[in-house]
C-alpha positions as CSV (number, residue, x, y, z in Angstrom):
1,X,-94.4,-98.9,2.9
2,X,-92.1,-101.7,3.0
3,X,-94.3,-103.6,5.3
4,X,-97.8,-103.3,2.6
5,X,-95.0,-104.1,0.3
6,X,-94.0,-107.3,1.7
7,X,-97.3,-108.1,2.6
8,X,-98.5,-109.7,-1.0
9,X,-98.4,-113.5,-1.5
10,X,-95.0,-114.5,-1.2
11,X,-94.9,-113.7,1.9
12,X,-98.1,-114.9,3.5
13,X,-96.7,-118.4,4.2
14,X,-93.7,-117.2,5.9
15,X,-96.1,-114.4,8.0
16,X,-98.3,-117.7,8.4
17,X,-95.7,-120.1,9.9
18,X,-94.4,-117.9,12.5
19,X,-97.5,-116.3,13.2
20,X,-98.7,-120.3,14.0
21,X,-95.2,-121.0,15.8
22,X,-95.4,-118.2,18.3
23,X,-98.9,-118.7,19.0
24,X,-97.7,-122.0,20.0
25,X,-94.5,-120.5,22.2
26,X,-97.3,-118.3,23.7
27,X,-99.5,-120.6,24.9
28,X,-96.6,-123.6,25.9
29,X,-95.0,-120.4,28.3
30,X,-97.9,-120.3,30.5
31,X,-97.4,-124.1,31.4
32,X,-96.4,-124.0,35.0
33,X,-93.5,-126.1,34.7
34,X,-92.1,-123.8,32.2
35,X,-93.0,-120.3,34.1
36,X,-90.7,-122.2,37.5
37,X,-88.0,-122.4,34.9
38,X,-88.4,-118.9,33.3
39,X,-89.0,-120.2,29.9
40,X,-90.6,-117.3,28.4
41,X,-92.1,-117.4,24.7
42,X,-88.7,-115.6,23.3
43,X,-86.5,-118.5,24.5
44,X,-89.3,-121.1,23.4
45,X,-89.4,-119.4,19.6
46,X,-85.6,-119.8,19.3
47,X,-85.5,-123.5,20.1
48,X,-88.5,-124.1,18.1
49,X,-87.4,-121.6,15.1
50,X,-84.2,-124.0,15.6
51,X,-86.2,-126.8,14.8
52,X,-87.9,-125.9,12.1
53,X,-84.9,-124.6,10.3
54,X,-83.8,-127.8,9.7
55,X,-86.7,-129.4,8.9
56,X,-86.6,-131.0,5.1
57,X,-89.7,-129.5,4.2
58,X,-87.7,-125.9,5.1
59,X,-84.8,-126.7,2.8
60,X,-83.6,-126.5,0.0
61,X,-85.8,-125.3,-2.8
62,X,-88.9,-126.2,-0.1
63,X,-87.3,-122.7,1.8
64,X,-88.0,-120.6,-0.5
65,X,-91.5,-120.4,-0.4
66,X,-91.4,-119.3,3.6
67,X,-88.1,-117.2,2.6
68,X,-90.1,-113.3,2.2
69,X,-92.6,-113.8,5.0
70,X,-89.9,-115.1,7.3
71,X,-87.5,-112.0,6.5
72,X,-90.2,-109.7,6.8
73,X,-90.7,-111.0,10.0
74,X,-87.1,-110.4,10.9
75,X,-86.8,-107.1,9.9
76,X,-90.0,-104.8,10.0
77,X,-91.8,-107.2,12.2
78,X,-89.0,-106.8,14.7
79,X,-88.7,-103.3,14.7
80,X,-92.7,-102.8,15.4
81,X,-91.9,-105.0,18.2
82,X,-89.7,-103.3,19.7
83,X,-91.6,-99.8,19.3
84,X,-94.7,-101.5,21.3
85,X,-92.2,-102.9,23.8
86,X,-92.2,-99.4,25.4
87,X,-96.3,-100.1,26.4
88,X,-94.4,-101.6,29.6
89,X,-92.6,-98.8,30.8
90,X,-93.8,-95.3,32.0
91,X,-92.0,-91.9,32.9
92,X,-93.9,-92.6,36.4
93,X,-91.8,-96.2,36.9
94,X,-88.4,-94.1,37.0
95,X,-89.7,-91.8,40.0
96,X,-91.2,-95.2,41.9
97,X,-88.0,-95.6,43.4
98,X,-85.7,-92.5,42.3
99,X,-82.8,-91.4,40.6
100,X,-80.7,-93.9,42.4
101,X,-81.7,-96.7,41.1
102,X,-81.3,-95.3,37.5
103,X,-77.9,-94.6,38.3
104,X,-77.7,-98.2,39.4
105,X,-78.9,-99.7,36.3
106,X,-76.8,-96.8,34.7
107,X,-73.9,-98.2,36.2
108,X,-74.6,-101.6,35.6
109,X,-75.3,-101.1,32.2
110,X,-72.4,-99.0,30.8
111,X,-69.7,-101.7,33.1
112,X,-71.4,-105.0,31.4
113,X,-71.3,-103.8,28.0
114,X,-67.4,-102.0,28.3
115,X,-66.6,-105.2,30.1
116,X,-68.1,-107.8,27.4
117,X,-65.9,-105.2,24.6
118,X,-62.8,-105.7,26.9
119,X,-62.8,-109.6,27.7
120,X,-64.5,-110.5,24.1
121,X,-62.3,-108.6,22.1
122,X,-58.8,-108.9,23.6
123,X,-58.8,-111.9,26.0
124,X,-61.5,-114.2,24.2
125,X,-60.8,-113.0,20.8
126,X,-64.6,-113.0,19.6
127,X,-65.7,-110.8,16.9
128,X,-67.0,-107.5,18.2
129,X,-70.5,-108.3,17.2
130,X,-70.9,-111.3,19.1
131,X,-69.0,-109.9,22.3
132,X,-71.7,-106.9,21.7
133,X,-75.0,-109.0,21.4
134,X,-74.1,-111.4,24.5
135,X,-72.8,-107.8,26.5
136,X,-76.5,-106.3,25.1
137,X,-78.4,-109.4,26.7
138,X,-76.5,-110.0,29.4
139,X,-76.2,-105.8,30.3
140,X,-80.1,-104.9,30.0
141,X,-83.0,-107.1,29.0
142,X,-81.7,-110.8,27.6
143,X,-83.4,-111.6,24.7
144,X,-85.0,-108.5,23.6
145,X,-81.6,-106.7,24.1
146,X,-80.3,-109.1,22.1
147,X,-82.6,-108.8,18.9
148,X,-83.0,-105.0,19.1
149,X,-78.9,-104.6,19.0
150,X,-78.8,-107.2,16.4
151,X,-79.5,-104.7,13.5
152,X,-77.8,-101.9,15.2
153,X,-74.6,-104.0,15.2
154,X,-75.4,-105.6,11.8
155,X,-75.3,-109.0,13.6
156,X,-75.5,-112.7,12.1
157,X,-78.5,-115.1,13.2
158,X,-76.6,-117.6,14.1
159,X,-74.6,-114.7,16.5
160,X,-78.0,-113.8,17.9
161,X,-78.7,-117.6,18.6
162,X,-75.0,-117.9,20.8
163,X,-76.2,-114.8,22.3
164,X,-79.7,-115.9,23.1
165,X,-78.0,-119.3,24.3
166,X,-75.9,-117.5,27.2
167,X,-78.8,-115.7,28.3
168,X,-80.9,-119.3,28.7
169,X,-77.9,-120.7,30.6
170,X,-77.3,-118.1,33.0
171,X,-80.5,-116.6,33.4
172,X,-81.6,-120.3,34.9
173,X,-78.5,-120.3,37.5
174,X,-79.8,-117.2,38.8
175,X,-83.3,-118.2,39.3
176,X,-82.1,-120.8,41.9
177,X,-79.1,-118.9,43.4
178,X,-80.7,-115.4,43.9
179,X,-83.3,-117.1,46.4
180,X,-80.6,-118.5,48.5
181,X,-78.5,-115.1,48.7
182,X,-81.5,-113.0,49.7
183,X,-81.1,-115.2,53.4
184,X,-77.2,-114.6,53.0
185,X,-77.0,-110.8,52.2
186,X,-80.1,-109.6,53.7
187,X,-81.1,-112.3,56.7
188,X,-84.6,-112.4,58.0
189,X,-85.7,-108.8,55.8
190,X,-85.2,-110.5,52.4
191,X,-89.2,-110.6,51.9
192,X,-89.5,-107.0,52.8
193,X,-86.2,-105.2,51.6
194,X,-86.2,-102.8,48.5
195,X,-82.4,-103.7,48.6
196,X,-82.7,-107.4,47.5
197,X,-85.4,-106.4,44.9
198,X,-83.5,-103.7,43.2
199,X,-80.4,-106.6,43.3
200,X,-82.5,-108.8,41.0
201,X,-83.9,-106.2,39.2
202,X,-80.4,-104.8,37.8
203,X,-78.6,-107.5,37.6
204,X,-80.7,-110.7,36.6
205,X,-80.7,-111.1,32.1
206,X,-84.8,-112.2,31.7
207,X,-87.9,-110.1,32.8
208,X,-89.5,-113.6,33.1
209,X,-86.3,-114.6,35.1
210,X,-86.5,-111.7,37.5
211,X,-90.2,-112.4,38.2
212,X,-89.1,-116.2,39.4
213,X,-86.1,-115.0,41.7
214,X,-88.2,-112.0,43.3
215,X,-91.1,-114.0,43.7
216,X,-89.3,-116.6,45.3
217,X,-88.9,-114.5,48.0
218,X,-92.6,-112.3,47.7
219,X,-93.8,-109.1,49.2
220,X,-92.2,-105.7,48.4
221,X,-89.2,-107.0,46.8
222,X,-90.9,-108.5,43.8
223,X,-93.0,-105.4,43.1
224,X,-89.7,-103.4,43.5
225,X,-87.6,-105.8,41.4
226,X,-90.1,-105.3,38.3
227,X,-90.1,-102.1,38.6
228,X,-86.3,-101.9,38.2
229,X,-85.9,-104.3,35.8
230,X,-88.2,-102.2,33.7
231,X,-85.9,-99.2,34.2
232,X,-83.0,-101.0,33.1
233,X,-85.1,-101.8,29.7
234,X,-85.6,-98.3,29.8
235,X,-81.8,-97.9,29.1
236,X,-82.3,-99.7,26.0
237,X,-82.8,-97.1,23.6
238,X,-80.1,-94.1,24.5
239,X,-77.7,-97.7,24.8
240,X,-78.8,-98.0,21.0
241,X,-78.3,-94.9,20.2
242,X,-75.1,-94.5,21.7
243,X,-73.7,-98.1,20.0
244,X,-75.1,-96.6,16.7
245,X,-72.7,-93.7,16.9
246,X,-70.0,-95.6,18.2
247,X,-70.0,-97.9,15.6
248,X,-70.6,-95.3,12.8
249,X,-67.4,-93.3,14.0
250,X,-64.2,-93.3,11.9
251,X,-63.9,-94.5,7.9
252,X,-64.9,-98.6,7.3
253,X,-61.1,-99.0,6.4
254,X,-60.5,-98.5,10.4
255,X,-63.2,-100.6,11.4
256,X,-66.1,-98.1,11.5
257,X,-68.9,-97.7,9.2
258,X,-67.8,-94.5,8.0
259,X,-71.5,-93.0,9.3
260,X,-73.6,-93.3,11.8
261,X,-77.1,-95.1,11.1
262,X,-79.7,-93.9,13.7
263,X,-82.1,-96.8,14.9
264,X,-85.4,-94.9,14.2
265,X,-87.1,-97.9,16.4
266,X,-85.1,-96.8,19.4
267,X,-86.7,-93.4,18.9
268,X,-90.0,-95.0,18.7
269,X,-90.2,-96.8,21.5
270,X,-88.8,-93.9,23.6
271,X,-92.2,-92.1,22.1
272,X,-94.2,-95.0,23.3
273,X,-93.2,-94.5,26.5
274,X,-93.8,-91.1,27.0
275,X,-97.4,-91.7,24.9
276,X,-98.0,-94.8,27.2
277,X,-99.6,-92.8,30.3
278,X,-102.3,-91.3,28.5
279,X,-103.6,-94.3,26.4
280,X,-106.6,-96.1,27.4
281,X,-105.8,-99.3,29.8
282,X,-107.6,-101.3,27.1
283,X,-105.5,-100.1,24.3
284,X,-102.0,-100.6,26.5
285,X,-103.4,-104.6,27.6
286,X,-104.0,-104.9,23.4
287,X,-100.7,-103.3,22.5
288,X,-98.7,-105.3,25.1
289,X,-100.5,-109.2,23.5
290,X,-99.6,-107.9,20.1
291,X,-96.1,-106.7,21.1
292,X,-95.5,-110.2,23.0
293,X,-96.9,-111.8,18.9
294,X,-94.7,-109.9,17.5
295,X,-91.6,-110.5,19.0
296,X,-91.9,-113.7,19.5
297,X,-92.9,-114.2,15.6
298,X,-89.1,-112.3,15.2
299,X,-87.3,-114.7,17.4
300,X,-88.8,-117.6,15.9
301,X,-87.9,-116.4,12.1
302,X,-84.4,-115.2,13.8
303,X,-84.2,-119.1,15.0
304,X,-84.7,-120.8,11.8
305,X,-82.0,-119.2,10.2
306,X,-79.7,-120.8,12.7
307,X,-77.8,-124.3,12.1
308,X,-76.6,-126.9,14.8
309,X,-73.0,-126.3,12.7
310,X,-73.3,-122.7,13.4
311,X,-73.7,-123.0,17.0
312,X,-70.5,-125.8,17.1
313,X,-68.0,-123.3,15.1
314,X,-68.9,-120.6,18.0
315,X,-67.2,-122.5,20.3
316,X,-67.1,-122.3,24.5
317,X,-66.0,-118.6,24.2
318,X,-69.3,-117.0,24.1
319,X,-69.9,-119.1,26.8
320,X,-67.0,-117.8,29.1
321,X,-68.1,-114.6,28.4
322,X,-71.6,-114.6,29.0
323,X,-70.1,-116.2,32.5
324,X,-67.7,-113.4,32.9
325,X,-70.4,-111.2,32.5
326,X,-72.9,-113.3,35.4
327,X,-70.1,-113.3,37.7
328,X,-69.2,-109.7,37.6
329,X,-73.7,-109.0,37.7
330,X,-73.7,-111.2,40.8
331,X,-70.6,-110.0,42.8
332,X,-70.9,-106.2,41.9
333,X,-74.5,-106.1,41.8
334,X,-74.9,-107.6,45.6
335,X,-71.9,-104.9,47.0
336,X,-73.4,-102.2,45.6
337,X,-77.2,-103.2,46.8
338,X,-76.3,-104.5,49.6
339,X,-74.0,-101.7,50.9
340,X,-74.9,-98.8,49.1
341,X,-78.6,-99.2,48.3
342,X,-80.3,-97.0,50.8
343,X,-83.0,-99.3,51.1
């Protein structure tokens, strides 16, 4: 109902603008030079959301004509996107390469995020929703982790743009070292082991960036790195669910919300996932190009609420963490594949 609702005229310019802009962030990510760098169409719409927000034409009085398409767009539009998000993922990847890989990405999962609350809380001294957001992207799926906890952690745009930042940064670095330490931690077997494609998998932020450090390499360990990375996203909804009830313990007065708010989307996409193997192939190809619109329409809106001044009172913190957070991906992620993987 609130979608129809917000569907009158008001907010057909907003719908408009960032149905045009991620159109355009969809077509500019398929430019080779942007797919070597793992620019997807999420990263794109945030720069050019970014842009737009301070345009003159966007200020002011100007913004109020884009203002109800642009928050529908952030809200609704979002949530619908992150439902259809679970077209890529089946009950069949999680037995493609067994239970120990889910408690890998288990593993990895639950130590980023705890890790991100430790360091960003009581060494770094950011607010908890910002350590939460960057431990989100960093922990499971980069930019989509970072928008789906966004509401869940009642986050600030400019928050999701630091977040989204860090992901960008670090992301890149590992496109270019992950090649090299296939030779180093797996020597001569890097194109053929499970071991370095599972490493990429659970521990690099981007799906777009795990596809450009497996592929560097080729053979089984790209296949097998999708397929874990797509477990980890997996792990996105019972980490919602769990942050929703963490958050919600204890009265407001202690720091909690006083009740828990259950992210009906996360429950949504876990029933698209379970629906997805009996759809038609024609339906899942149609749901995937309108899940990619959608999103990407979300992080462009999300982007245009952000200012340059924003982004300068966050500071270098976020960015420590987000590093924090890389190092401790990179070191534990290559021990534990590289010594305890079975493969």
């Amino acid at each position: 109902m609130q979608i129809v609702t917000g569907l009158g005229s008001r907010a057909v310019p907003g719908l408009a603008l960032t149905g045009a802009g991620a159109l355009l962030c969809l077509l500019l990510e398929r430019l080779p030079l942007l797919q070597a760098w793992g620019l997807g169409a999420l990263t794109l719409a945030i720069g050019l959301g970014m842009v737009l927000g301070h345009a003159p034409w966007l200020q002011g009085a100007g913004a109020t004509r884009w203002a109800a398409g642009v928050q529908l767009a952030k809200g609704p539009v979002l949530r619908a996107g992150i439902v259809l998000y679970g077209l890529r993922l089946s009950v069949q990847d999680i037995t493609a390469l067994g239970w120990g890989a889910v408690a890998l990405d288990v593993f990895i999962l639950s130590s980023t995020v705890a890790l991100a609350w430790a360091l960003g809380r009581y060494v770094l001294k950011l607010e908890p929703r910002s350590a939460l957001l960057i431990g989100a992207g960093s922990a499971i799926c980069g930019a989509a982790a970072v928008l789906a906890t966004a509401p869940v952690a009642q986050a600030r745009e400019r928050d999701v743009g630091v977040a989204v930042a860090t992901v960008v940064v670090f992301g890149t670095l590992s496109m270019f070292l992950y090649p090299w330490l296939a030779g180093v931690l797996w020597p001569a077997t890097a194109h053929s082991s499970p071991g370095y494609g599972v490493y990429v998998g659970a521990t690099v932020h981007e799906v777009a960036q795990v596809v450009v450090a497996a592929s560097a390499i080729g053979g089984q360990a790209a296949h097998t790195a999708v397929i874990t990375k797509m477990l980890r996203v997996l792990l996105l909804a019972p980490f919602l669910l769990i942050l929703s009830w963490w958050l919600g313990r204890g009265a407001p007065a202690d720091g909690g919300r006083g009740r828990i708010t259950i992210p009906w989307f996360a429950l949504g996409f876990v029933a698209v996932v379970l629906l997805h193997p009996g759809l038609p192939q024609p339906l899942v190809r149609l749901g995937v190009l309108l899940d990619q619109g959608l999103l990407t329409m979300a992080m462009l809106a999300l982007g245009m609420g952000i200012q340059w001044q924003a982004l300068r009172r966050a500071g270098i913190r976020p960015l420590w963490l987000a590093g924090a957070l890389w190092l401790w991906l990179l070191g534990a992620g290559a021990v534990l594949t590289r010594w305890g993987w079975p493969g």
